[in-house]
C-alpha positions in Angstrom: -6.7 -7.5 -1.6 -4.4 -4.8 -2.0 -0.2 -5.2 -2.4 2.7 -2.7 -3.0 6.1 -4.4 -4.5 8.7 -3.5 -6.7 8.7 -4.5 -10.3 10.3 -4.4 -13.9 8.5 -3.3 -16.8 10.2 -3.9 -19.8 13.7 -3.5 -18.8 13.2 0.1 -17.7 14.2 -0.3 -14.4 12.8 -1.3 -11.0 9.4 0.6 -9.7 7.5 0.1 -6.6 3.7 -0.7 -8.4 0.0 -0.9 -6.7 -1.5 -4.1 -7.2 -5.8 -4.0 -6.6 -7.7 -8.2 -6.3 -11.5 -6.9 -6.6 -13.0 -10.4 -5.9 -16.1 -11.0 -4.6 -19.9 -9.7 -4.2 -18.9 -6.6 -2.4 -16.6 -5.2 -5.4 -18.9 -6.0 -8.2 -20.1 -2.1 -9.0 -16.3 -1.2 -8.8 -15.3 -3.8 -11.2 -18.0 -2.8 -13.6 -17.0 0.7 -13.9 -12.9 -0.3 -13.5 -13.5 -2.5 -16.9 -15.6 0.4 -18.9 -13.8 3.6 -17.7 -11.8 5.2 -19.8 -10.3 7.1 -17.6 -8.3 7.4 -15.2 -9.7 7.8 -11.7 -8.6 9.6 -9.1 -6.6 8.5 -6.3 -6.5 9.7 -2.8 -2.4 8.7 -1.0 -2.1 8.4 3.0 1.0 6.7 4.5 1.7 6.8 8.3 4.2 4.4 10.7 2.4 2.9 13.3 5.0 2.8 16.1 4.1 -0.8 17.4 6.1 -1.9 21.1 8.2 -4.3 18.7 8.7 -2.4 15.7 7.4 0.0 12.8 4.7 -0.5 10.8 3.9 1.7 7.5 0.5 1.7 6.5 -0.3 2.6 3.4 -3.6 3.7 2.4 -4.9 4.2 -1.5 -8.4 5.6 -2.1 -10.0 4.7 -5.5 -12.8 7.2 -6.5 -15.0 4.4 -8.3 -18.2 6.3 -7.5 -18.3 9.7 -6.0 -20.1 8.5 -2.5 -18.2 5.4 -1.9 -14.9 5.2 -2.9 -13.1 1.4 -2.5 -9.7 1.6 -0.7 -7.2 -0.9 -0.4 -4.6 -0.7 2.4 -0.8 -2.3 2.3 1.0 -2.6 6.0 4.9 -2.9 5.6 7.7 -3.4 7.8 10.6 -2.2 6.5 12.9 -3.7 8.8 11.4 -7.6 8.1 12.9 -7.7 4.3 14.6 -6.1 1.6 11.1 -6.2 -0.3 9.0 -4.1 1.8 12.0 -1.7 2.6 12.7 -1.5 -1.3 8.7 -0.9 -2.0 9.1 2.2 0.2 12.2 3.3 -0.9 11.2 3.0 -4.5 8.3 5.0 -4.0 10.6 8.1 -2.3 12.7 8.3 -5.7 10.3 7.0 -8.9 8.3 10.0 -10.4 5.4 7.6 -11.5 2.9 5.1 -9.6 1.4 2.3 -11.5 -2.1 0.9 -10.6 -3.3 -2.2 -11.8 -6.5 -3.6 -11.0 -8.2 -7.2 -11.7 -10.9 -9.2 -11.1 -10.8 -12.5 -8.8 -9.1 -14.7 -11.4 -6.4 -12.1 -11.2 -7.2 -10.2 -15.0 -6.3 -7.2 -15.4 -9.7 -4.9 -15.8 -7.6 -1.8 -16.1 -4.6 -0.1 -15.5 -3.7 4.1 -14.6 -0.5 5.4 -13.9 -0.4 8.7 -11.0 2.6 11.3 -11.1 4.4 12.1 -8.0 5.2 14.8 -6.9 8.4 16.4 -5.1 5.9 16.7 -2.0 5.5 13.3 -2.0 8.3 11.4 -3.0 9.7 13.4 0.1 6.6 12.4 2.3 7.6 8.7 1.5 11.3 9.5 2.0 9.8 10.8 5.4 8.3 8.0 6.2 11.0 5.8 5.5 13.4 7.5 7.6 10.7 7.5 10.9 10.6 4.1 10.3 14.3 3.0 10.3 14.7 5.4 13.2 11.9 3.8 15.2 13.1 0.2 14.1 16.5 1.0 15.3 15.6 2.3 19.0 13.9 -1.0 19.2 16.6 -2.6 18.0 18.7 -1.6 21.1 16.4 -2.5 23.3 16.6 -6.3 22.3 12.6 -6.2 21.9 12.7 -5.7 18.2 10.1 -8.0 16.0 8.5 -7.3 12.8 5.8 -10.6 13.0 4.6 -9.4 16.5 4.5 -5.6 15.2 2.4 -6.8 12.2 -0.3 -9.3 14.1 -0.7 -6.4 16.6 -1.9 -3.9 13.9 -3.7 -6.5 11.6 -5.6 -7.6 15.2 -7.2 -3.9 14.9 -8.5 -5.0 11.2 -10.0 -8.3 12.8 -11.4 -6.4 15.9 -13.3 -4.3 13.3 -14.2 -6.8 11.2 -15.9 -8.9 13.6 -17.8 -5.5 15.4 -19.4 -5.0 12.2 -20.7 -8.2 11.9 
């Protein structure tokens, strides 16, 4: 389980964070080498807006290199236009000069923790991708046919088509 929201560390002011949930069988190696690395690992950042018949969806991809031939990823969709939360995550991300990572096991313990600089590249990616989404959302908007829910269970249908293809 993978989520993206903004927090406060410390009084220092609000930052959007990664949040990583490696439960189960299939994330036992990457647990093993997330509790005795010393490290930090490196991260591979994709965002894109899915333009969904009801509204935008950003999809946020995060590529942990745990081992060199399979790398676990975690993906977070948002839809800036359902709540403040998820349009503050983004927005966060387009201004903060930092990205936290935390990662835990299943009862939700942190197994270990890296922080990734941003660059002007792509704090203005994110700003980017933002602004295509609040674009997109308002076009729908006029057209009357605007909703977030129906945007979201249309993309997170692809996940379950998948899902049940590879089994």
């Amino acid at each position: 389980m993978t989520t993206c929201v903004p927090v406060e560390f410390d009084e220092a002011g609000w930052e959007t964070a990664v949040f990583f949930e490696l439960g189960g069988k299939q994330c036992e190696q990457d647990r093993e080498i997330l509790k005795t690395t010393k490290t930090t690992l490196p991260v591979a950042l994709e965002a894109d807006v899915i333009e969904c018949p009801s509204a935008a969806v950003v999809m946020l991809r995060f590529e942990i290199l745990t081992q060199e031939s399979n790398p676990f990823a975690g993906e977070v969709l948002l839809t800036p236009g359902i709540g403040s939360v998820q349009f503050e995550a983004l927005q966060r991300l387009a201004k903060q000069d930092i990205l936290r990572f935390f990662f835990s096991d299943a009862g939700y313990n942190i197994i270990h923790s890296q922080q990734l600089s941003l660059n002007d590249q792509e704090r203005q990616g994110y700003q980017g991708i933002l602004d295509d989404a609040v674009k997109y959302d308002a076009m729908v908007r006029l057209t009357g046919r605007y909703d977030a829910k129906a945007a979201l269970k249309e993309v997170t249908g692809h996940y379950a088509t998948h899902v049940e293809k590879a089994q």
